[in-house]
PDB file of the backbone (N, CA, C, O) and the ligand in Angstrom, with CONECT records:
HET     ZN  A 101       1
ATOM      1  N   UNK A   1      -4.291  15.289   9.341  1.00  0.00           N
ATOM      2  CA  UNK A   1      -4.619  14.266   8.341  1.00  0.00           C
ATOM      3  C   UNK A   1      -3.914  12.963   8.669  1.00  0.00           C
ATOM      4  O   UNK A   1      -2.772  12.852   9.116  1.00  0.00           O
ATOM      5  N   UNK A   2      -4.819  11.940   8.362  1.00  0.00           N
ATOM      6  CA  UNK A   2      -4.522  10.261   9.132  1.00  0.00           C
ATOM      7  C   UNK A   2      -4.114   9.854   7.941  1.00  0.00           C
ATOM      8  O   UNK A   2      -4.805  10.186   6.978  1.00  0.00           O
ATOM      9  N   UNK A   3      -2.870   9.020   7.709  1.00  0.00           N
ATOM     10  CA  UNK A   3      -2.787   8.294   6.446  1.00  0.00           C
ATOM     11  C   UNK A   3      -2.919   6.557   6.947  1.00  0.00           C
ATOM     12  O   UNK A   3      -2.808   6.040   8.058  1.00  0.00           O
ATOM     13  N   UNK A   4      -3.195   5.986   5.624  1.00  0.00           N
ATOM     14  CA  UNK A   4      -3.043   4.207   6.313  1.00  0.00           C
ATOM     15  C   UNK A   4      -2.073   3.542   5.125  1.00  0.00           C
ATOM     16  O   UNK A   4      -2.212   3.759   3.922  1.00  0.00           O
ATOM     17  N   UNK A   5      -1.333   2.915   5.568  1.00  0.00           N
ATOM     18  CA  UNK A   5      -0.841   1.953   4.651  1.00  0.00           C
ATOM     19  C   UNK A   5      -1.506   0.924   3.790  1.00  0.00           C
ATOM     20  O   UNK A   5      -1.959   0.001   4.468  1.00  0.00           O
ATOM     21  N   UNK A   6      -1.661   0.828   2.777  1.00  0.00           N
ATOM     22  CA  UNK A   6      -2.955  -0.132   2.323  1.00  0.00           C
ATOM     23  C   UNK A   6      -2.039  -1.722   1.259  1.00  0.00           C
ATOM     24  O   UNK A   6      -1.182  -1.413   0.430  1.00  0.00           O
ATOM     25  N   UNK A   7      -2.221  -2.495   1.370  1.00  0.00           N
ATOM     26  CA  UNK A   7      -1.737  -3.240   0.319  1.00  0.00           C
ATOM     27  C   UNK A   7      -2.721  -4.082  -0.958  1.00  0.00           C
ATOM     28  O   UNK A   7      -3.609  -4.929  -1.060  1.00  0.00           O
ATOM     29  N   UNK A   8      -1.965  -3.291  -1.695  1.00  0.00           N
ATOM     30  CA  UNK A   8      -3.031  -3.494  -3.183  1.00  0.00           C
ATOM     31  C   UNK A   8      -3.034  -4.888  -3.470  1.00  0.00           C
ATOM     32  O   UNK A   8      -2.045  -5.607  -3.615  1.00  0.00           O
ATOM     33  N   UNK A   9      -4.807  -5.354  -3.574  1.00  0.00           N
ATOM     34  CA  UNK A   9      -4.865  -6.916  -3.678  1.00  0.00           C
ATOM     35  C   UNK A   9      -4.510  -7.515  -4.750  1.00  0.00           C
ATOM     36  O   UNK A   9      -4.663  -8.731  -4.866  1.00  0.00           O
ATOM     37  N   UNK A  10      -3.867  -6.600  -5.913  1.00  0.00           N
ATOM     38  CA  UNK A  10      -3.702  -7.450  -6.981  1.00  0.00           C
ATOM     39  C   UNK A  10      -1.939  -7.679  -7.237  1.00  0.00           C
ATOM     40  O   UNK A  10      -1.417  -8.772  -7.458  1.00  0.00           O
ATOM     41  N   UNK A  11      -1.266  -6.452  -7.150  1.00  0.00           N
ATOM     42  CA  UNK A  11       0.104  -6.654  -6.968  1.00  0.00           C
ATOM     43  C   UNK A  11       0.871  -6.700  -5.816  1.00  0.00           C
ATOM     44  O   UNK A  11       2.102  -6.700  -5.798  1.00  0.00           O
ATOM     45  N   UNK A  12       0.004  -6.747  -4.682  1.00  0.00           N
ATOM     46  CA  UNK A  12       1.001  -6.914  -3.650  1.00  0.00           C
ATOM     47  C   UNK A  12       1.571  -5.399  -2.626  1.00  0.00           C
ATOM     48  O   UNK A  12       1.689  -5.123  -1.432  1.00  0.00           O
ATOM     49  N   UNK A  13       1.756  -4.849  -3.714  1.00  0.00           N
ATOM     50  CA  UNK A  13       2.392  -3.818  -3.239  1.00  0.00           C
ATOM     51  C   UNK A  13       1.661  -2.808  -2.389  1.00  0.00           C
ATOM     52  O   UNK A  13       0.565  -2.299  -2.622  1.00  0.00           O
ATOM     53  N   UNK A  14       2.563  -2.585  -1.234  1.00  0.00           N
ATOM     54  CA  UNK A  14       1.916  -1.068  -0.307  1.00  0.00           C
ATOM     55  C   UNK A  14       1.708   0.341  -0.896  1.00  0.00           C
ATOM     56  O   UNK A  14       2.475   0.909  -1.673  1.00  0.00           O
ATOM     57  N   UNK A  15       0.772   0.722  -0.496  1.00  0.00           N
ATOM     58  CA  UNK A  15       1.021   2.198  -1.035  1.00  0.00           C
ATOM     59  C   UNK A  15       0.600   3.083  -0.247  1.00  0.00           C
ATOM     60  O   UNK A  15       0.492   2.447   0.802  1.00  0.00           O
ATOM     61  N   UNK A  16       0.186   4.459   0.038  1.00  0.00           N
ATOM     62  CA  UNK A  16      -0.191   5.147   1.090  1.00  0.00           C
ATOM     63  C   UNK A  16      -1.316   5.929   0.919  1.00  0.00           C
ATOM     64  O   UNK A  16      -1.248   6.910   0.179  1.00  0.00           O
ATOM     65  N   UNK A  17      -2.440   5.618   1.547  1.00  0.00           N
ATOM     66  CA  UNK A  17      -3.819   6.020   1.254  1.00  0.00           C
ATOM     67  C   UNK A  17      -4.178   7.308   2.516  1.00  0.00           C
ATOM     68  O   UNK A  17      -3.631   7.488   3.604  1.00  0.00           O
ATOM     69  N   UNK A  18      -5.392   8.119   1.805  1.00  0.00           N
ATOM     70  CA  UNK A  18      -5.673   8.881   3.574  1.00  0.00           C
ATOM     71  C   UNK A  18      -6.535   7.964   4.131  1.00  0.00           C
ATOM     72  O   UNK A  18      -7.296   7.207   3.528  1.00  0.00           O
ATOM     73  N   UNK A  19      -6.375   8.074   5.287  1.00  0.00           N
ATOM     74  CA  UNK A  19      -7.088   7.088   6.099  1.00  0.00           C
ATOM     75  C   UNK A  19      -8.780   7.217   6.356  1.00  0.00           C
ATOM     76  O   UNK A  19      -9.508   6.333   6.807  1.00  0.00           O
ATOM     77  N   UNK A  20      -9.252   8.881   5.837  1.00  0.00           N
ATOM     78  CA  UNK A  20     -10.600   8.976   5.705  1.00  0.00           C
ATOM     79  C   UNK A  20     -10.993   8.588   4.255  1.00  0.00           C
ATOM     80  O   UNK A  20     -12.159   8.896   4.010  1.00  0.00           O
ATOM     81  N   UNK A  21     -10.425   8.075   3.364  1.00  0.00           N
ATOM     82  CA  UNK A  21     -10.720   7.593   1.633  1.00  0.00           C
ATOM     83  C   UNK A  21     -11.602   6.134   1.907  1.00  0.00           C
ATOM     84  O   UNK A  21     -11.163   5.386   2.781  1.00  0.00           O
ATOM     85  N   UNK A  22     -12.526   5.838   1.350  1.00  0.00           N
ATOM     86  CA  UNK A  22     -12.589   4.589   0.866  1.00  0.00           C
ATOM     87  C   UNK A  22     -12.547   4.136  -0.173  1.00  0.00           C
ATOM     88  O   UNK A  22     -13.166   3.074  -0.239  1.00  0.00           O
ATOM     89  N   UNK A  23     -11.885   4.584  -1.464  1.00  0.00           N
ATOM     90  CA  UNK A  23     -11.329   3.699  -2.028  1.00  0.00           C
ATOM     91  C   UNK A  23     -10.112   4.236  -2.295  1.00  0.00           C
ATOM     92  O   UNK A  23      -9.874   5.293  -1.710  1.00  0.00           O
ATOM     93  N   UNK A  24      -8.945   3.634  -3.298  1.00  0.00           N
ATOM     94  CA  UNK A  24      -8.071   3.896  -3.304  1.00  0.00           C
ATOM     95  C   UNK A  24      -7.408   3.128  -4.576  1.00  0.00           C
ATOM     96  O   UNK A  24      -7.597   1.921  -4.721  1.00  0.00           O
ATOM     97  N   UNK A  25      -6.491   4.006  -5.642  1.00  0.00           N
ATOM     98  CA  UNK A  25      -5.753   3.518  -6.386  1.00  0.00           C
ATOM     99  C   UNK A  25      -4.817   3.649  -6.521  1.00  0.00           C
ATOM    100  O   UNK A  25      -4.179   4.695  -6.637  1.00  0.00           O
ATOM    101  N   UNK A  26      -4.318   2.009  -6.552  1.00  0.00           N
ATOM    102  CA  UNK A  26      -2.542   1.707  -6.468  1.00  0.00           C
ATOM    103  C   UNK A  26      -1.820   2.446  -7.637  1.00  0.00           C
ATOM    104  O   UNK A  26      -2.258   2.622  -8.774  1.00  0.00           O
ATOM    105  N   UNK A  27      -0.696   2.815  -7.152  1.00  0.00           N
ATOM    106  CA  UNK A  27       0.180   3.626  -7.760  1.00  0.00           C
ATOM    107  C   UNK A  27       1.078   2.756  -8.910  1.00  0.00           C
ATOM    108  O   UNK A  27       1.587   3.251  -9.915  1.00  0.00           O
ATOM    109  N   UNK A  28       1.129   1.603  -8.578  1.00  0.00           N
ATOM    110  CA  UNK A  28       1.652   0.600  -9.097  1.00  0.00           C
ATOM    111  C   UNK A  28       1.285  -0.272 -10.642  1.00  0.00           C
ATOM    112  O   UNK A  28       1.807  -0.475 -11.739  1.00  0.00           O
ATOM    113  N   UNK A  29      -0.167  -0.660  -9.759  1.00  0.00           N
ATOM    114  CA  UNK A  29      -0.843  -0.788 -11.019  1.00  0.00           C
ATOM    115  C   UNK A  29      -2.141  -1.041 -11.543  1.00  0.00           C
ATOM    116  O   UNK A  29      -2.762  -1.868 -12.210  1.00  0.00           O
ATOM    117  N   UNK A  30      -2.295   0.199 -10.855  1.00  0.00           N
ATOM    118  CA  UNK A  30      -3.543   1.387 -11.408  1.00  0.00           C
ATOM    119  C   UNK A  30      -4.977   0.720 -11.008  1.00  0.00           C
ATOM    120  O   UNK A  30      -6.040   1.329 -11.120  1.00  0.00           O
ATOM    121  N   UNK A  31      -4.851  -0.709 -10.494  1.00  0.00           N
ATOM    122  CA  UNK A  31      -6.133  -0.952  -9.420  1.00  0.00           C
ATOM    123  C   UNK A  31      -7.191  -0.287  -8.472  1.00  0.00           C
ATOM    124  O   UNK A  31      -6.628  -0.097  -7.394  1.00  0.00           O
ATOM    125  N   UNK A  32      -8.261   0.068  -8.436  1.00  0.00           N
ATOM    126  CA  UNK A  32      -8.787   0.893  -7.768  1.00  0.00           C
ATOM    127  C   UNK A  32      -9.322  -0.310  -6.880  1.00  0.00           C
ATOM    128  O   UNK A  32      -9.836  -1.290  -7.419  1.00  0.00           O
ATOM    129  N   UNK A  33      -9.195  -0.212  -5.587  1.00  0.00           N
ATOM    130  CA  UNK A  33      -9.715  -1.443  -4.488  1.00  0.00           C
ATOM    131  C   UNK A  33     -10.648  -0.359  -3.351  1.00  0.00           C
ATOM    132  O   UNK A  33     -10.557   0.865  -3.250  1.00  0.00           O
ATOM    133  N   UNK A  34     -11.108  -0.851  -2.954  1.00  0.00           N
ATOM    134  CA  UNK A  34     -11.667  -0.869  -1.625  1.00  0.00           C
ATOM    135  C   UNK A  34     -10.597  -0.582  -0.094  1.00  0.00           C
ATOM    136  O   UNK A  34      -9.782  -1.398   0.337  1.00  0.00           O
ATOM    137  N   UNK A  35     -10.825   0.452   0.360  1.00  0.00           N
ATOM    138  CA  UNK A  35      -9.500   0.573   1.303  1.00  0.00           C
ATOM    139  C   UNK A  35     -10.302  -0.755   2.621  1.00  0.00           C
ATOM    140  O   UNK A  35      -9.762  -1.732   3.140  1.00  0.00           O
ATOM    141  N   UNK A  36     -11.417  -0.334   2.751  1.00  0.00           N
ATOM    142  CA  UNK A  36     -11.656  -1.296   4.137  1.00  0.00           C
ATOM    143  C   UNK A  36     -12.073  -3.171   3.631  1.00  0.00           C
ATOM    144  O   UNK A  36     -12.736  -3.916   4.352  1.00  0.00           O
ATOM    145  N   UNK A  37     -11.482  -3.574   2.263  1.00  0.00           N
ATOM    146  CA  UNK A  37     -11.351  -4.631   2.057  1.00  0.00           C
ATOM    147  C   UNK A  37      -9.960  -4.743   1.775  1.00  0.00           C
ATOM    148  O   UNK A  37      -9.845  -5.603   0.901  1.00  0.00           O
ATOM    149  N   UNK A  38      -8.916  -4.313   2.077  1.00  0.00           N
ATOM    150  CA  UNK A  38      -7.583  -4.261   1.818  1.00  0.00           C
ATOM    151  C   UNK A  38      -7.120  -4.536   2.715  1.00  0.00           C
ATOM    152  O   UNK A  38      -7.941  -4.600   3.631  1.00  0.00           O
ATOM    153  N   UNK A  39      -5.646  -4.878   3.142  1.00  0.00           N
ATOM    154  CA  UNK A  39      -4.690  -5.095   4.531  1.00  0.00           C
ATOM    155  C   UNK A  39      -4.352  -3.727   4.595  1.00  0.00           C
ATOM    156  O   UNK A  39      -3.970  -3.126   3.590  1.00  0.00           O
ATOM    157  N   UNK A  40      -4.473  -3.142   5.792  1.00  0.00           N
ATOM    158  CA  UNK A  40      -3.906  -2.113   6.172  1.00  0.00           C
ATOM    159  C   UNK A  40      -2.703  -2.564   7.154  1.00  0.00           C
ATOM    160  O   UNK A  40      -2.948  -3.018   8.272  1.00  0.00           O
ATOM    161  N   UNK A  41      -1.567  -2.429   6.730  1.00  0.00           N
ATOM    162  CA  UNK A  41      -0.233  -2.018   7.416  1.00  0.00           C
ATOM    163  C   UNK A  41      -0.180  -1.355   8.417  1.00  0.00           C
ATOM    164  O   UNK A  41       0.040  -1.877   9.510  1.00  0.00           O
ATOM    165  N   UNK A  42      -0.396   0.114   8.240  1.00  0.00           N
ATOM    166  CA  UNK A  42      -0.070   1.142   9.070  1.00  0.00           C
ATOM    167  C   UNK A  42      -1.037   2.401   8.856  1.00  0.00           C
ATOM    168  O   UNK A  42      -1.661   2.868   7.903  1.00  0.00           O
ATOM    169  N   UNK A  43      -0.854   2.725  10.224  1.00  0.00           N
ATOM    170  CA  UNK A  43      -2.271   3.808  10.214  1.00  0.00           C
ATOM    171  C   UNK A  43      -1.378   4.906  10.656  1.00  0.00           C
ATOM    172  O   UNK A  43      -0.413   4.442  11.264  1.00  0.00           O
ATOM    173  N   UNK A  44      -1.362   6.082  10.572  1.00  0.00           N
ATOM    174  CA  UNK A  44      -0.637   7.352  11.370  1.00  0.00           C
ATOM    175  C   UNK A  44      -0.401   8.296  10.606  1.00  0.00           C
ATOM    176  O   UNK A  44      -1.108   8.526   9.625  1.00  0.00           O
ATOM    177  N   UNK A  45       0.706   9.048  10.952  1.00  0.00           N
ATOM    178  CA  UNK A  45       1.032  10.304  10.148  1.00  0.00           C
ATOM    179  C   UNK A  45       1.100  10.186   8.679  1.00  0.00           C
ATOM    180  O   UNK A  45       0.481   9.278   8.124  1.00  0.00           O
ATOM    181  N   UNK A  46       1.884  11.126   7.930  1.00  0.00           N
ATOM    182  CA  UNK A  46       1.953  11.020   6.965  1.00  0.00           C
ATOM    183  C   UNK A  46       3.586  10.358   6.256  1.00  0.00           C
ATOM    184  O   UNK A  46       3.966  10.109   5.112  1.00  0.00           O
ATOM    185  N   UNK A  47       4.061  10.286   7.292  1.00  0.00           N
ATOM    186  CA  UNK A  47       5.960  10.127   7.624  1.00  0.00           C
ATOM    187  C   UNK A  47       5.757   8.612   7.988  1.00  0.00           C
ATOM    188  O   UNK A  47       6.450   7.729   7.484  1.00  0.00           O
ATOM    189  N   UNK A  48       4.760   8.376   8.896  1.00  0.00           N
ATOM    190  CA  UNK A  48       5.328   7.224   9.616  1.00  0.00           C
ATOM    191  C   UNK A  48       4.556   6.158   8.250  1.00  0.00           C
ATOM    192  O   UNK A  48       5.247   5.181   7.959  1.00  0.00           O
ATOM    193  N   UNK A  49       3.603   6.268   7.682  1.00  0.00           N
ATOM    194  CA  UNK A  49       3.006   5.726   6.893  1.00  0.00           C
ATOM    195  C   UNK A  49       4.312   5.701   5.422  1.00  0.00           C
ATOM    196  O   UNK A  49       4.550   4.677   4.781  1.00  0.00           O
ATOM    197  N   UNK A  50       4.846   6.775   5.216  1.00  0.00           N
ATOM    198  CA  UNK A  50       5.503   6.327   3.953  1.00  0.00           C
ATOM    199  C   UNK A  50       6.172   5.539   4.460  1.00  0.00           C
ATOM    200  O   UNK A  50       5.773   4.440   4.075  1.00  0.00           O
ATOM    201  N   UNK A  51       7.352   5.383   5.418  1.00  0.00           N
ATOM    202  CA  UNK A  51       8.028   4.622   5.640  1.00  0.00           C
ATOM    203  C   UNK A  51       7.523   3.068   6.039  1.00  0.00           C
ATOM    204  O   UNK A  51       8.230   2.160   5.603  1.00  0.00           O
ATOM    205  N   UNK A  52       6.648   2.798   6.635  1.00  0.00           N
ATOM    206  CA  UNK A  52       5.966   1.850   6.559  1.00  0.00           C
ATOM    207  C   UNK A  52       5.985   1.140   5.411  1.00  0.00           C
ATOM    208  O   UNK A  52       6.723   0.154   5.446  1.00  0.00           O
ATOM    209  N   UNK A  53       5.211   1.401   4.074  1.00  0.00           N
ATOM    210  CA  UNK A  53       5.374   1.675   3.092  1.00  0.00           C
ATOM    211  C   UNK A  53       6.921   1.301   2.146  1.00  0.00           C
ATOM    212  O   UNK A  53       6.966   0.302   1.427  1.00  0.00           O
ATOM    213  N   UNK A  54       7.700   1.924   2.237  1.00  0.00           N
ATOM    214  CA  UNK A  54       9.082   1.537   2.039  1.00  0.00           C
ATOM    215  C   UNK A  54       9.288   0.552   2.693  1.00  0.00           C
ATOM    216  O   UNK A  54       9.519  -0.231   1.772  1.00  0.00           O
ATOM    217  N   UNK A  55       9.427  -0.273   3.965  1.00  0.00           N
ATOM    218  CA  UNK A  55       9.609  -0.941   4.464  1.00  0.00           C
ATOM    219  C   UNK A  55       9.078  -2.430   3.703  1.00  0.00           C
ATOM    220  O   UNK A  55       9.714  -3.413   3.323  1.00  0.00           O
ATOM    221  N   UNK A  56       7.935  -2.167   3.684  1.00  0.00           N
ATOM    222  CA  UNK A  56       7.075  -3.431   2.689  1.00  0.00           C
ATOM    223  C   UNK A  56       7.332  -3.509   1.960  1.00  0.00           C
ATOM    224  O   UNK A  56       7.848  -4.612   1.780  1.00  0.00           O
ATOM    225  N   UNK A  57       7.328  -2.710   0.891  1.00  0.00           N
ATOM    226  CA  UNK A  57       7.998  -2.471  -0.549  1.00  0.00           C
ATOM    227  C   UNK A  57       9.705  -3.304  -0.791  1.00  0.00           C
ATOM    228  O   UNK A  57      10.160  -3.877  -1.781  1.00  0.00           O
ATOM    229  N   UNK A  58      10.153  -3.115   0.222  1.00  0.00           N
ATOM    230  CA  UNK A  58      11.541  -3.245  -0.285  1.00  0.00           C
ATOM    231  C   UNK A  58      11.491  -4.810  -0.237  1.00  0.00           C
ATOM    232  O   UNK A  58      12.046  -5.452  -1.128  1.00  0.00           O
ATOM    233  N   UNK A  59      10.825  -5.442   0.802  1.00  0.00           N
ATOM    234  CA  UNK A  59      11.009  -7.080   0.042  1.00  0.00           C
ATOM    235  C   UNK A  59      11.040  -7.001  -1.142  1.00  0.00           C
ATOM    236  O   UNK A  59      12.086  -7.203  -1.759  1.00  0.00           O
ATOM    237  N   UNK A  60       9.807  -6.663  -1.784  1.00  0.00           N
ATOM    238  CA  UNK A  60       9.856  -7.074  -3.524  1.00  0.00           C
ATOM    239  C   UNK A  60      11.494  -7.024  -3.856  1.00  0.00           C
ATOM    240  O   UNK A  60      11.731  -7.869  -4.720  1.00  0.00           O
ATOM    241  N   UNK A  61      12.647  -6.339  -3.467  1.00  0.00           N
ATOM    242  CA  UNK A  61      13.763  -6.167  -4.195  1.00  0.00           C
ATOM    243  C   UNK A  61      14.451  -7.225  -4.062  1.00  0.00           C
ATOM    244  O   UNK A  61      15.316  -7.286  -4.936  1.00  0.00           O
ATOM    245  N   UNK A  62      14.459  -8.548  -2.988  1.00  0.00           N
ATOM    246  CA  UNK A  62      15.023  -9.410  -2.429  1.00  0.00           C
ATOM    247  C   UNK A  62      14.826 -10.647  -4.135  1.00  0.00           C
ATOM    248  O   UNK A  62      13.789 -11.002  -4.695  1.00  0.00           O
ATOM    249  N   UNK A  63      16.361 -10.991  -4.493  1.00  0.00           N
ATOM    250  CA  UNK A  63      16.023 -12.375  -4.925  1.00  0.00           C
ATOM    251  C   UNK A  63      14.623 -13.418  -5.229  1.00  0.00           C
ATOM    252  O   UNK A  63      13.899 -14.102  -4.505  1.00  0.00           O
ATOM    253  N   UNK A  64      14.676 -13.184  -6.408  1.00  0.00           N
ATOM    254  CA  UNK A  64      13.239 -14.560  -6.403  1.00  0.00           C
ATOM    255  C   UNK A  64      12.231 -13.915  -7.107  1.00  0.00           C
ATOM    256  O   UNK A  64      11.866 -14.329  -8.207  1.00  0.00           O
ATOM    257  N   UNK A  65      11.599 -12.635  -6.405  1.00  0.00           N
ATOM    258  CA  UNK A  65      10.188 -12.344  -6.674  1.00  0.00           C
ATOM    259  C   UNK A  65      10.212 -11.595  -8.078  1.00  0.00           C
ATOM    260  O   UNK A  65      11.183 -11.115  -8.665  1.00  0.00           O
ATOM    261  N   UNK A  66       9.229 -11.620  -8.354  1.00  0.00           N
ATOM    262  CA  UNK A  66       8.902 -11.169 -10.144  1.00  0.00           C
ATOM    263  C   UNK A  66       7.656 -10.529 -10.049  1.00  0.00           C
ATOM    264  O   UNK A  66       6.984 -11.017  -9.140  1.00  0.00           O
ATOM    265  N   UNK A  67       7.075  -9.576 -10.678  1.00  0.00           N
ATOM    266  CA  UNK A  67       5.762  -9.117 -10.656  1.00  0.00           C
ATOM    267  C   UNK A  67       5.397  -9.816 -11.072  1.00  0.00           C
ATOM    268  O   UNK A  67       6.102 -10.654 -11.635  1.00  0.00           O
ATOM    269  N   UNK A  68       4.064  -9.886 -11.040  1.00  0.00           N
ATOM    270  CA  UNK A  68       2.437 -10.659 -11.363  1.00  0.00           C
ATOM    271  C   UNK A  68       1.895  -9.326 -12.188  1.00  0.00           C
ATOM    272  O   UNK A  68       1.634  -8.214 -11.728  1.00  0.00           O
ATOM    273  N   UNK A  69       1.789  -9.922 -13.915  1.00  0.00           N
ATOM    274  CA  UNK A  69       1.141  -8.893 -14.603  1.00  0.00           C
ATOM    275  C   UNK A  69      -0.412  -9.718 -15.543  1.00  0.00           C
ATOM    276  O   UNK A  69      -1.158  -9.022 -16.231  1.00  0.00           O
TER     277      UNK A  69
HETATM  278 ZN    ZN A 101      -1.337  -2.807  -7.377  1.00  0.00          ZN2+
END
């Protein structure tokens, strides 16, 4: 099983989709998008994709940023 990194067009945030899905809803906030109209990050396992994932994610923690609700 292929996972992809997807980033949800409304909050920003990565989350981890299977890579055979086309659509997909953010965990975040609850958006259902289109995976092949989305940025995909990262395509691969299921390991290398969460971390991917974490990786993106953790900007949001940096100074400054605020959700968009
Ligand atoms: Zn979202």
């Amino acid at each position: 099983m292929r996972y992809a990194a997807v980033v949800c067009p409304r909050c920003a945030r990565a989350s981890a989709a299977r890579a055979d899905a086309r659509r997909h809803q953010c965990p975040y906030c609850g958006t259902v998008f289109q995976i092949d109209q989305a940025a995909v990050i990262a395509v691969g396992s299921a390991r290398e994709v969460r971390e991917a994932v974490v990786r993106y994610n953790s900007n949001f923690l940096k100074p400054g940023w605020e959700p968009r609700r």
